[in-house]
ROBAKOL-239844 format. One line per 8 residues: number of its first residue (from 1); their letters; for each residue x, y, z of C-alpha. Coordinates in Angstrom, 3 decimals. Example, Ala and Ser with C-alpha at 12.3 -4.5 7.8 and 13.67 -1.06 7.14 Angstrom:
BEGIN
1> as> 12.300 -4.500 7.800 | 13.670 -1.060 7.140
END
This chain:
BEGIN
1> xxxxxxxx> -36.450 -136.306 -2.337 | -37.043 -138.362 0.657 | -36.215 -142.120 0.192 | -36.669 -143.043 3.129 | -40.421 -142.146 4.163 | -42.734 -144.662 6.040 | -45.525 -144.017 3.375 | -45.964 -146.736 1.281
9> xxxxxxxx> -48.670 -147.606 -1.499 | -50.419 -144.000 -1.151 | -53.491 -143.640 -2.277 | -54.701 -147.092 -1.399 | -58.622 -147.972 -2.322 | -61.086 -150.879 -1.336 | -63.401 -152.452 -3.649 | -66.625 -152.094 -3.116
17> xxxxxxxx> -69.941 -154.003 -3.865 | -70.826 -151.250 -5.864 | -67.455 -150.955 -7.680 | -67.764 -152.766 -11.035 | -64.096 -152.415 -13.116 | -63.725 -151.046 -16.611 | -60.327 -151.241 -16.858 | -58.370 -150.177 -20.198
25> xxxxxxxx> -58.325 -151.541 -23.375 | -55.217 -151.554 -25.075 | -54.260 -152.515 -28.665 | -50.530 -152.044 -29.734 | -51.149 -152.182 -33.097 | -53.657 -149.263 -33.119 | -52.037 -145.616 -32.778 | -55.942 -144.465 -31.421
33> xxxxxxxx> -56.255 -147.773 -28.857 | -52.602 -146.496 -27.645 | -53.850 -142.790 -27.527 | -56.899 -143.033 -25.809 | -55.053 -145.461 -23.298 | -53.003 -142.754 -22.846 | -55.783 -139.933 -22.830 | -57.480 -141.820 -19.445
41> xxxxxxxx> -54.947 -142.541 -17.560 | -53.643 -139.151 -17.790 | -57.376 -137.991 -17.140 | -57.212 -139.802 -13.679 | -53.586 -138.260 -12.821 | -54.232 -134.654 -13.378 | -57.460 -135.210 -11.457 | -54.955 -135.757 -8.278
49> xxxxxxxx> -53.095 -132.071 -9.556 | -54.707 -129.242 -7.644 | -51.989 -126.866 -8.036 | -54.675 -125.246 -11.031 | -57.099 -124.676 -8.028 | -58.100 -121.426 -6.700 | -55.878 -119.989 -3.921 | -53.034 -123.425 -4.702
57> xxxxxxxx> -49.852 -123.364 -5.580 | -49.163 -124.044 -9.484 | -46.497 -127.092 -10.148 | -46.948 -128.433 -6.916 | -49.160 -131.468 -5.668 | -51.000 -132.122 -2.737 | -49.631 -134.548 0.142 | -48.335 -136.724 0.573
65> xxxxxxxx> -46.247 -136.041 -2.865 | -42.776 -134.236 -2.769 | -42.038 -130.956 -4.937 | -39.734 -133.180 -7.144 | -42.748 -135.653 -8.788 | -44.607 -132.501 -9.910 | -41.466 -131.737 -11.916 | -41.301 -135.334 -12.842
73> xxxxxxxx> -45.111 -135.358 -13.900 | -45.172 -132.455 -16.145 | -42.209 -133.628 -17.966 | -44.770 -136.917 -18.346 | -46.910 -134.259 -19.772 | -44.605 -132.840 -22.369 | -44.191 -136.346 -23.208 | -47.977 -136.766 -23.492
81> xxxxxxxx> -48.625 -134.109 -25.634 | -45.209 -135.327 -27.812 | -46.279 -138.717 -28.575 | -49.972 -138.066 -28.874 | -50.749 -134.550 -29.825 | -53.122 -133.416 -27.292 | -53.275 -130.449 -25.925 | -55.714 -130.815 -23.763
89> xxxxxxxx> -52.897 -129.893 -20.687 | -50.307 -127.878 -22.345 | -51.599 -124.867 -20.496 | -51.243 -126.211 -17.182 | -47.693 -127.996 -17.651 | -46.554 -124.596 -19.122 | -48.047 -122.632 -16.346 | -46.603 -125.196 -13.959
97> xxxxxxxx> -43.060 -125.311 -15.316 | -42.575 -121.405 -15.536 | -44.309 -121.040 -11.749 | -41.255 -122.893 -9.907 | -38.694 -121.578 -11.488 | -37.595 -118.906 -8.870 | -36.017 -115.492 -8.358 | -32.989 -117.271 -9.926
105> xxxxxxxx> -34.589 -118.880 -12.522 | -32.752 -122.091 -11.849 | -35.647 -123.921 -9.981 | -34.958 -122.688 -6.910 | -38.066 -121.348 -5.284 | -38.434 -120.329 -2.283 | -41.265 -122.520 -0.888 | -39.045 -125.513 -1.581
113> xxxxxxxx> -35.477 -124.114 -1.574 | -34.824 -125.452 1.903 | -34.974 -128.524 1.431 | -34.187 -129.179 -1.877 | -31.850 -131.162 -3.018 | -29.905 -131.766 -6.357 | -31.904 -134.338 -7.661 | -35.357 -132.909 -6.867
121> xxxxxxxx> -33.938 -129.299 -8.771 | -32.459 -131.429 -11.513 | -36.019 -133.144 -12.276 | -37.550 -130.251 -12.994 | -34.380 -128.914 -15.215 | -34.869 -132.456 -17.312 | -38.723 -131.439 -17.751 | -37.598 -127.824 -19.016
129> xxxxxxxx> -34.918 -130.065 -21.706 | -37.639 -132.370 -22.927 | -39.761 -128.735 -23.548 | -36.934 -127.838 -25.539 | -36.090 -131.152 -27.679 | -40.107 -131.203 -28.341 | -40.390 -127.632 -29.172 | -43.088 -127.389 -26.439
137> xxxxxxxx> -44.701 -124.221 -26.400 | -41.838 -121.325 -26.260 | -42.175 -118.750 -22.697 | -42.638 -115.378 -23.863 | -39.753 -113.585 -24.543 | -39.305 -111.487 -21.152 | -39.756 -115.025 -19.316 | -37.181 -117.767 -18.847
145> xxxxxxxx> -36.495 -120.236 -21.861 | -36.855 -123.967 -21.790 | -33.241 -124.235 -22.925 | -31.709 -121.199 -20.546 | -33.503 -123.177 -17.888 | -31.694 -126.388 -18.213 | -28.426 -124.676 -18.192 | -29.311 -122.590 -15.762
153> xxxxxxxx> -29.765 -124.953 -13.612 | -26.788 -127.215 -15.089 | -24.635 -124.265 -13.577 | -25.622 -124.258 -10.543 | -25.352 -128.073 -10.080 | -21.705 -127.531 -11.808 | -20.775 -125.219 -8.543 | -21.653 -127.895 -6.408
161> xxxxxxxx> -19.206 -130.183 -7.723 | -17.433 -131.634 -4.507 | -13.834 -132.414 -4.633 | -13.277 -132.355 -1.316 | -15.101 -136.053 -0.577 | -14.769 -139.164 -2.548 | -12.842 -137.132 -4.886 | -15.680 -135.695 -6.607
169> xxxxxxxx> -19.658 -135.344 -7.669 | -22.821 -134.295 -6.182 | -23.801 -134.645 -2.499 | -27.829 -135.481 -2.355 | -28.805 -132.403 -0.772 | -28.231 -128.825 -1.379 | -27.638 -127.465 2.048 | -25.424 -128.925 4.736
177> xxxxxxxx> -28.485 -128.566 7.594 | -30.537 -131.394 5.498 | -30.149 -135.392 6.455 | -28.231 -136.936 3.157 | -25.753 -133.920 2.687 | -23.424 -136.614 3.599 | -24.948 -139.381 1.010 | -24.072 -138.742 -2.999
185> xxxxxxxx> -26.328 -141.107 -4.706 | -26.709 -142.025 -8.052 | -29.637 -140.109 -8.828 | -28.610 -136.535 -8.244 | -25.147 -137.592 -10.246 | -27.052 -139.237 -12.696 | -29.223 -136.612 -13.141 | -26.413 -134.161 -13.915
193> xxxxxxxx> -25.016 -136.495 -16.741 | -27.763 -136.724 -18.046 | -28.669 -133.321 -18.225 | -25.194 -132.463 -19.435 | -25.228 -135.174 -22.173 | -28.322 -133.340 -23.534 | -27.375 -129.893 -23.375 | -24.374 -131.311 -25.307
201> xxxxxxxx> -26.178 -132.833 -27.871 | -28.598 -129.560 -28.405 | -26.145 -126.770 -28.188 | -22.884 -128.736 -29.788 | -20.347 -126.859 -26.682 | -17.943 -129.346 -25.889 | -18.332 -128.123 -21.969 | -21.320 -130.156 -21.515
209> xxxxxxxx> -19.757 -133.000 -22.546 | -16.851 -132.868 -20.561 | -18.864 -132.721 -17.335 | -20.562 -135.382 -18.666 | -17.644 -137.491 -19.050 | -16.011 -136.459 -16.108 | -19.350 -137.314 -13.860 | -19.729 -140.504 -15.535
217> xxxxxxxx> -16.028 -141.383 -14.857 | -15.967 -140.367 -11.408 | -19.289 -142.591 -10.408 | -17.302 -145.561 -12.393 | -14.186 -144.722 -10.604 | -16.358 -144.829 -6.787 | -18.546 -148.201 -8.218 | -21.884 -146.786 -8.512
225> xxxxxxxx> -21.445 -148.214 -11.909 | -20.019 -151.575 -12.239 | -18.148 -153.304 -14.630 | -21.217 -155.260 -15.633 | -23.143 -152.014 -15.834 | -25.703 -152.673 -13.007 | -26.209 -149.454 -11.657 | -26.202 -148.820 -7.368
233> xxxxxxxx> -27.857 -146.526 -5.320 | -24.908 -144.363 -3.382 | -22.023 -143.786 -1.275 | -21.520 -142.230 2.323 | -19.068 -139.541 2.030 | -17.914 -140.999 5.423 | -16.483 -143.994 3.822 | -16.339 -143.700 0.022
241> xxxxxxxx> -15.647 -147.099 -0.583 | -18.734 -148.631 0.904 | -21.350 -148.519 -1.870 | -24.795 -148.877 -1.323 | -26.067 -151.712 -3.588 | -29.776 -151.381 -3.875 | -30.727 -151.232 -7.681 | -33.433 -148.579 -8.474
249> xxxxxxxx> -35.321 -148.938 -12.564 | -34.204 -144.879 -12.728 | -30.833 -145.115 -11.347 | -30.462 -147.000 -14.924 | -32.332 -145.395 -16.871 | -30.913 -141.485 -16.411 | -27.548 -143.030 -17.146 | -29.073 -144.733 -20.415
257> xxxxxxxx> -30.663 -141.568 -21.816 | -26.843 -139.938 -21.327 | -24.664 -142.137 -22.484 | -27.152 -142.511 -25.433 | -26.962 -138.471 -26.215 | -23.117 -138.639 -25.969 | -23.236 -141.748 -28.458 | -25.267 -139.117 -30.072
265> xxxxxxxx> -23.291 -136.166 -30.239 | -19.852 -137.921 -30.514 | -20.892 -139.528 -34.109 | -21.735 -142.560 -32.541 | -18.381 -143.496 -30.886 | -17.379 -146.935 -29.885 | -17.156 -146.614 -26.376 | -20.066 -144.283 -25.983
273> xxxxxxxx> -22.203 -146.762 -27.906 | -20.616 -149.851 -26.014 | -21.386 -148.098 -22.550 | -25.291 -147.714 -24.046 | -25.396 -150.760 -24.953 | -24.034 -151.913 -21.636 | -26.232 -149.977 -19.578 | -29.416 -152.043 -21.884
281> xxxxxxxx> -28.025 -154.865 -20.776 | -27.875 -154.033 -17.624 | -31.585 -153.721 -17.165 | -32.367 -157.040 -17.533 | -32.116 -157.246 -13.356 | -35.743 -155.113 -13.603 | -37.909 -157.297 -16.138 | -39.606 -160.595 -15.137
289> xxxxxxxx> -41.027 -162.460 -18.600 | -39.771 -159.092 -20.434 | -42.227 -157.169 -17.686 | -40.902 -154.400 -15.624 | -40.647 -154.357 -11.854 | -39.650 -152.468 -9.221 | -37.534 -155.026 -7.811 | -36.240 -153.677 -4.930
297> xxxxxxxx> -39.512 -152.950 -3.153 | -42.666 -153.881 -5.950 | -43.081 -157.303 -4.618 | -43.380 -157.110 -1.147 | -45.795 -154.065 -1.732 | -43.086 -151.599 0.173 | -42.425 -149.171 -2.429 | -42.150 -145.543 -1.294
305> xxxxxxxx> -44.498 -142.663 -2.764 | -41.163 -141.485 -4.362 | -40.761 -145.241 -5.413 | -43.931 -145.756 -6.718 | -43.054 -143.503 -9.709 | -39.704 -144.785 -10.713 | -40.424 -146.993 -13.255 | -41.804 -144.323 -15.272
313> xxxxxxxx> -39.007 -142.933 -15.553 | -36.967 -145.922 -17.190 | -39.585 -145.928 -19.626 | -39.398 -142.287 -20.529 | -35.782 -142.452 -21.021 | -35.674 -145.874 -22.601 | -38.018 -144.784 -25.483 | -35.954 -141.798 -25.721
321> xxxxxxxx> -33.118 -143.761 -26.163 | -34.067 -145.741 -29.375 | -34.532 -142.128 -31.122 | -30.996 -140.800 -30.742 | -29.211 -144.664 -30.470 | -31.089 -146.665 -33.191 | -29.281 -149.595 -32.620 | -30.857 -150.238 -29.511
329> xxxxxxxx> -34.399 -149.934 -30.740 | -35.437 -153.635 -30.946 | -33.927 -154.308 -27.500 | -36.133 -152.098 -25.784 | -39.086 -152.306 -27.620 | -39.218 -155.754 -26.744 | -39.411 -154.642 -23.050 | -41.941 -151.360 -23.524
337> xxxxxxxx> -44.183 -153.673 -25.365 | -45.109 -156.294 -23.208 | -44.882 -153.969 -19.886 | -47.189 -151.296 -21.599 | -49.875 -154.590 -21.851 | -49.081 -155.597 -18.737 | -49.340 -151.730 -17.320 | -52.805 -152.019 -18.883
345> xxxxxxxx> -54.511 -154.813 -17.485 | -53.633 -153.340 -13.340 | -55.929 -149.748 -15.032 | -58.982 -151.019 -13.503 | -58.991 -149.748 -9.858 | -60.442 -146.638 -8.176 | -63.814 -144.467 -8.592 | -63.307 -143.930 -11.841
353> xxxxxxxx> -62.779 -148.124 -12.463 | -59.679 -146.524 -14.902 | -57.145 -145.828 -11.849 | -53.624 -147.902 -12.424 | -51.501 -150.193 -9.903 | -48.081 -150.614 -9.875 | -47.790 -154.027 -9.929 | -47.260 -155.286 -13.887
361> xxxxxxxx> -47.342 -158.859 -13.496 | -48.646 -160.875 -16.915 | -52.480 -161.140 -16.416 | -52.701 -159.468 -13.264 | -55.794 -157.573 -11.895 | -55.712 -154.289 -9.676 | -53.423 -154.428 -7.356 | -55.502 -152.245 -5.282
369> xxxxxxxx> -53.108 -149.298 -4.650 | -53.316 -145.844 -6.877 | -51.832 -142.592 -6.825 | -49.702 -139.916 -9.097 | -46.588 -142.765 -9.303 | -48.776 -145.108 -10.751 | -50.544 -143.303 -13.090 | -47.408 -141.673 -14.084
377> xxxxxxxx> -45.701 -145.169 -14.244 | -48.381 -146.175 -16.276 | -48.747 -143.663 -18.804 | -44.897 -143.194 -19.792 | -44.604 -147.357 -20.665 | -47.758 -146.980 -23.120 | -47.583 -143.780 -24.648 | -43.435 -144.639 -25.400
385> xxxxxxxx> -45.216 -147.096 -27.957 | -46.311 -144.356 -30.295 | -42.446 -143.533 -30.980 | -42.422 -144.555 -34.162 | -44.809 -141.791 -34.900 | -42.989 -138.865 -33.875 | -39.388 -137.399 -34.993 | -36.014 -137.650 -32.810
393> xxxxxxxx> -35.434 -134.697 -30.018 | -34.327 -131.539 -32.135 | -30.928 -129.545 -31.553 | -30.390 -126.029 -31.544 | -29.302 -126.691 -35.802 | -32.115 -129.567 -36.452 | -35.200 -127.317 -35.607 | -34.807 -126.272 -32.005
401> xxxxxxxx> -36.351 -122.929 -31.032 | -35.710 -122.522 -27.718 | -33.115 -119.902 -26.526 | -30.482 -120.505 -24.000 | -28.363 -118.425 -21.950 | -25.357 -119.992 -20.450 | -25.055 -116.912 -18.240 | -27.978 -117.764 -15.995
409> xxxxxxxx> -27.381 -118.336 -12.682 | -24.096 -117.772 -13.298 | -22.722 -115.971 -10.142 | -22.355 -119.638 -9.575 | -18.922 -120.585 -11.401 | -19.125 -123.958 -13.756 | -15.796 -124.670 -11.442 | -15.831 -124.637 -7.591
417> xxxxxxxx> -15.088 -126.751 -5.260 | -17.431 -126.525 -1.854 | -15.436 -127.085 1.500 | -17.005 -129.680 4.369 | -19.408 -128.006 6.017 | -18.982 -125.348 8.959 | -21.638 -124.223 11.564 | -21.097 -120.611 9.756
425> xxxxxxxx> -22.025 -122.635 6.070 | -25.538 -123.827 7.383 | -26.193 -119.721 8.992 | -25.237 -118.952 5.134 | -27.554 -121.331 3.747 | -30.418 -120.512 6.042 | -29.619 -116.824 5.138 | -29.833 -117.600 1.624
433> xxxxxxxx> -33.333 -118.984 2.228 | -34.647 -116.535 3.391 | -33.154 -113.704 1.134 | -35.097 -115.887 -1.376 | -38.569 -115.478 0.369 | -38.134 -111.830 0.634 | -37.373 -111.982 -2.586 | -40.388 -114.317 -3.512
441> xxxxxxxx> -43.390 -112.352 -0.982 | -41.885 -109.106 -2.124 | -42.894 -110.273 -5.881 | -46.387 -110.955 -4.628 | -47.119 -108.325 -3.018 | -45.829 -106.270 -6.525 | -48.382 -108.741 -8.366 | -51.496 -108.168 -5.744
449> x> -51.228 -104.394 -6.455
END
């Protein structure tokens, strides 16, 4: 994903004379003033989605939005349907999420594989493990598996493992022709523990843990992590000891959710539950009056299109969190709570008077700007307050019924170090490219017959 675009606050509106606001009403203590909060804002965000248009592409959105958010908003989707129990868009997030899965079925297709990078594949993998620990509505049997998905695409991020800089994890981007294949940030690592951590938990083999552990050890060991548990943005591979300290709300929150699951699945250890609890603390850099905020762009109004989103994020994962590390439940509630109201009040912008801002301050009105980020932002804080009302993410022995298949993808070893790039490894990748769009336009051209 590109952090570095010009484009900020897309999506921006002007009121109007004729523009009278509605706005939301929300009531935290009523399960159908939370719902149908949640049932118009996500109303106004999948009217953005054209991918379910005639002659677009399904799972992706329109510009100026990168492949990676579409990934990110149908896992808000699976989330929607999760905490509230409408349907009303299970069709198109399971159309979506089976769509841009590619020839490899490790989200690799080939109208974005060339310029993917780890943490734009890994977003949709985490939306394919939240369809699993949800029981979202199962593929059909001769299509790929919510769970085989995830490790799928675990595996290939596993090959990618780079030993040869820094002494370890993932570089940003995929191919060595891409600006950032020289950057490993905290995203695509996180991303990987994360996604480790929960494979862990839901299929109890001890290999997903380890990588877990041994990603989470290495971004300690480079200080992406510090000792206080704030949480930075990346290193150069040119100089590995020259960290790049801007502090991003999902940065945080993908490590939460982790070291939560492996609190989880080791029995709730000491030090997996003291590095949770750490990483909570940690947080408290992104909350003004127990609000949350962007802080590293949200006030000066500079926040990217990617950045626009990123808060929903750390609300997705911190509700998630309370279900599989109790202990932490009153801590973050009191954070979800008064953001979600605060989320509320900035959902009076736009045509429809319902459209959502990104700026959460106590008692604000519409801060004027609007788009998927926002929405999505939006949603994630206020629907996370109907936890209470659904059960814990299931395992593969508490109810799951997704099947996996650690084989997928698997001409790419779990083990393999990659070699600094050569002018002959960027003619492989661009080979590999376009092997994949043969592969891709061959398969339509089967389908239009």
């Amino acid at each position: 994903m590109n952090f570095h675009c010009s484009l900020a606050y897309a999506g921006m509106a002007i009121l109007t004379e004729g523009h009278f606001a509605r706005a939301i009403t929300l009531d935290l203590q009523s399960q159908d003033s939370i719902k149908n909060a949640a049932s118009t804002i996500a109303h106004d965000m999948m009217g953005i989605y054209t991918g379910n248009h005639l002659g677009d592409i399904p799972g992706s959105l329109p510009d100026p939005y990168y492949w990676w958010e579409a990934g990110a908003m149908f896992g808000a989707m699976v989330d929607y349907w999760y905490y509230t129990g409408d349907t009303t868009y299970n069709d198109i997030t399971f159309e979506a999420l089976l769509f841009q899965v590619g020839p490899l079925e490790n989200y690799l297709p080939p109208n974005e594989t060339k310029t993917e990078g780890n943490d734009d594949q890994c977003f949709w993998a985490l939306s394919a493990m939240s369809a699993a620990e949800t029981n979202f509505h199962n593929p059909p049997k001769a299509r790929p598996q919510w769970l085989a998905l995830a490790q799928a695409v675990f595996n290939s991020q596993a090959s990618r493992w780079d030993t040869f800089s820094c002494g370890g994890g993932l570089r940003w981007q995929i191919f060595p022709f891409n600006k950032g294949y020289n950057y490993k940030n905290t995203i695509s690592n996180g991303c990987f523990f994360n996604l480790g951590a929960r494979l862990a938990r839901y299929t109890g083999n001890d290999t997903y843990a380890e990588w877990a552990e041994k990603t989470w050890n290495w971004m300690t060991s480079v200080g992406l992590v510090n000792d206080e548990h704030h949480v930075y943005d990346g290193i150069d591979t040119k100089n590995c000891h020259e960290v790049n300290h801007i502090q991003w709300t999902y940065n945080a929150g993908v490590l939460l959710l982790g070291a939560a699951n492996l609190y989880n699945y080791t029995d709730g250890s000491d030090l997996w539950g003291s590095r949770t609890w750490g990483l909570l603390q940690g947080l408290e850099v992104f909350f003004r009056k127990s609000i949350m905020e962007e802080v590293a762009c949200e006030s000066a109004a500079a926040c990217n299109v990617d950045e626009l989103s990123f808060k929903a994020y750390l609300s997705r994962w911190m509700a998630a969190t309370t279900k599989i590390a109790p202990f932490t439940y009153d801590a973050i509630m009191s954070y979800l709570r008064p953001s979600a109201a605060a989320a509320a009040s900035q959902c009076s912008g736009g045509p429809s008077g319902t459209m959502c801002g990104i700026s959460w301050k106590s008692g604000s009105d519409w801060d004027g700007s609007s788009g998927v980020g926002q929405q999505m932002a939006a949603l994630e804080v206020i629907q996370s307050n109907l936890l209470q009302q659904v059960t814990g993410p299931v395992t593969g022995t508490t109810g799951g019924t997704s099947d996996g298949s650690g084989s997928l993808a698997s001409g790419q070893r779990l083990t393999h170090n990659i070699a600094p790039a050569t002018r002959g490894d960027k003619i492989g990748a661009g080979f590999l490219t376009t092997v994949l769009l043969v592969i891709y336009i061959g398969g339509l051209c089967f389908m239009i017959k």
